[in-house]
C-alpha positions in Angstrom: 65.5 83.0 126.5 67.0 82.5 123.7 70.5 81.1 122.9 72.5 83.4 119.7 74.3 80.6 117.8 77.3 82.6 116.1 78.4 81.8 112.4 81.6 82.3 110.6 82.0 85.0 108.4 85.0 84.4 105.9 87.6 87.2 106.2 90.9 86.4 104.4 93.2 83.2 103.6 97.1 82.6 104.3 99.0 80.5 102.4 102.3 80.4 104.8 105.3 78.7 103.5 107.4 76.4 106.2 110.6 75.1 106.5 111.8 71.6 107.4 110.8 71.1 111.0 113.6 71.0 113.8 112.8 68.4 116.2 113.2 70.2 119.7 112.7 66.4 121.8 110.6 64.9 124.6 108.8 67.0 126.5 105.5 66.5 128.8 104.9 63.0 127.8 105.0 64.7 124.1 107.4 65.9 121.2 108.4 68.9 120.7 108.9 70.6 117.2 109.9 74.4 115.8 108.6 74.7 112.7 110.1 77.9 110.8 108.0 79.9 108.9 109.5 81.3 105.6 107.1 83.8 104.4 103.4 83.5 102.3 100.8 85.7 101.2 97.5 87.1 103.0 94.5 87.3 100.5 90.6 88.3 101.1 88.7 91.1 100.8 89.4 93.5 103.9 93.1 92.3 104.3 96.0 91.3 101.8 99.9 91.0 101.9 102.5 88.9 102.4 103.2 86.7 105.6 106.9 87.9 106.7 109.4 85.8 107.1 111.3 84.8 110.8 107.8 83.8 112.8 107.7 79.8 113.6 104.7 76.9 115.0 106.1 75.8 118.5 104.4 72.8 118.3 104.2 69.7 120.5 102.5 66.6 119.6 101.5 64.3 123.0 101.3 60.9 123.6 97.8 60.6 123.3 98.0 62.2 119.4 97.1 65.7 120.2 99.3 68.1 117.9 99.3 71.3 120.1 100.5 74.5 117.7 101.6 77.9 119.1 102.0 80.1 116.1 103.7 83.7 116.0 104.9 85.7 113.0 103.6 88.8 111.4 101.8 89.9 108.5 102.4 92.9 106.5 99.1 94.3 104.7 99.3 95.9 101.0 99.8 99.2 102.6 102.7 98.7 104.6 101.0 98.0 108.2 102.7 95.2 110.3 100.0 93.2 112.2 101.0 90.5 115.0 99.8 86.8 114.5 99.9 84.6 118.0 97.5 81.2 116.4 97.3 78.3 118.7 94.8 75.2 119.0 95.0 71.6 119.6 93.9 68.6 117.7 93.6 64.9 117.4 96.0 64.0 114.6 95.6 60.9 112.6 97.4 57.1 113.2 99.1 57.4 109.9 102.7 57.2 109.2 102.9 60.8 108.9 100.6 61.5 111.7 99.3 64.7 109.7 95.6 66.0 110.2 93.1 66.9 107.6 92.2 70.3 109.2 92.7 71.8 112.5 90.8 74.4 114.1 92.9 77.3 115.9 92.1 80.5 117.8 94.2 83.8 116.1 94.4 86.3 118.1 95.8 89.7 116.0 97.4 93.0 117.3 97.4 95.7 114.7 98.4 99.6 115.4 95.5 102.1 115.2 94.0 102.7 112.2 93.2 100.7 109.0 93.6 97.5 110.6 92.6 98.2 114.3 89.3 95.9 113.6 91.7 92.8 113.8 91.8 93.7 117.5 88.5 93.3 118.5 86.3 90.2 118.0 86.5 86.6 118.2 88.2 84.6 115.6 88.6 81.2 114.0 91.2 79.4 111.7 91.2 76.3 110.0 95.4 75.1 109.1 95.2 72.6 106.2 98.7 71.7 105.8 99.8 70.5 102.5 98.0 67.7 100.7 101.7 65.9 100.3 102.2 65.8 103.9 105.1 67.7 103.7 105.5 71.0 105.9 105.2 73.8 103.5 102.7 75.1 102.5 100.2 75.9 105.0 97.0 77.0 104.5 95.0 79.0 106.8 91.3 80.5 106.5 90.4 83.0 109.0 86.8 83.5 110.0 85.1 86.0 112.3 82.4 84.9 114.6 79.3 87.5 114.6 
């Protein structure tokens, strides 16, 4: 028998602007943060927008230096449609003083109405969040991949 390995196809990038993070406290041996997001833009081939503004990262970092990220906010495509984004994963971050990784890998999961956009429903998908190379919050940037 033989095993499909799947590869990632490229589908769009998010550049998502954040706001300073509001530290929530200690929770489950961990930190907990709420991370505003501002707004950003959507670009690629089969989708572009703008992210909207009001969604936020519920993210908690734990004591063994695993950042855990629970994203939700919308996007609204070129033509108007509204499209739910719910992005979680969790990585090792590094040791240094600002404790921010390189890349993490996530897990978006979309809900778009019927039509255009319905494809976002179905399939599996993968992110990689590179936050800014300053090590400040803002911007994000996220590249979304299908698996086929």
């Amino acid at each position: 028998m033989t095993i499909h390995i799947p590869k990632a196809e490229p589908m769009f990038q998010l550049r998502v602007d954040c706001g300073p993070a509001v530290r929530i406290g200690a929770v489950r041996g961990g930190s907990a943060l709420m991370i505003p997001i501002l707004g950003g833009t959507v670009t690629g081939e089969r989708l572009s927008g703008e992210v909207m503004p009001g969604g936020a990262d519920w993210a908690i970092i734990d004591e063994q230096g695993v950042c855990i990220v629970d994203a939700r906010y919308a996007i609204k495509a070129k033509d108007g449609t509204i499209i739910q984004v719910f992005n979680g994963g969790a990585n090792p971050i590094s040791r240094g003083p600002d404790r921010v990784p390189s890349v993490m890998l996530t897990m978006p999961r979309f809900v778009a109405p019927d039509g255009d956009h319905a494809w976002l429903n179905q399939g599996v998908y993968v992110g990689t969040l590179t936050p800014d190379s300053s090590g400040r919050p803002s911007p994000v940037h996220v590249g979304v991949f299908r698996m086929a």
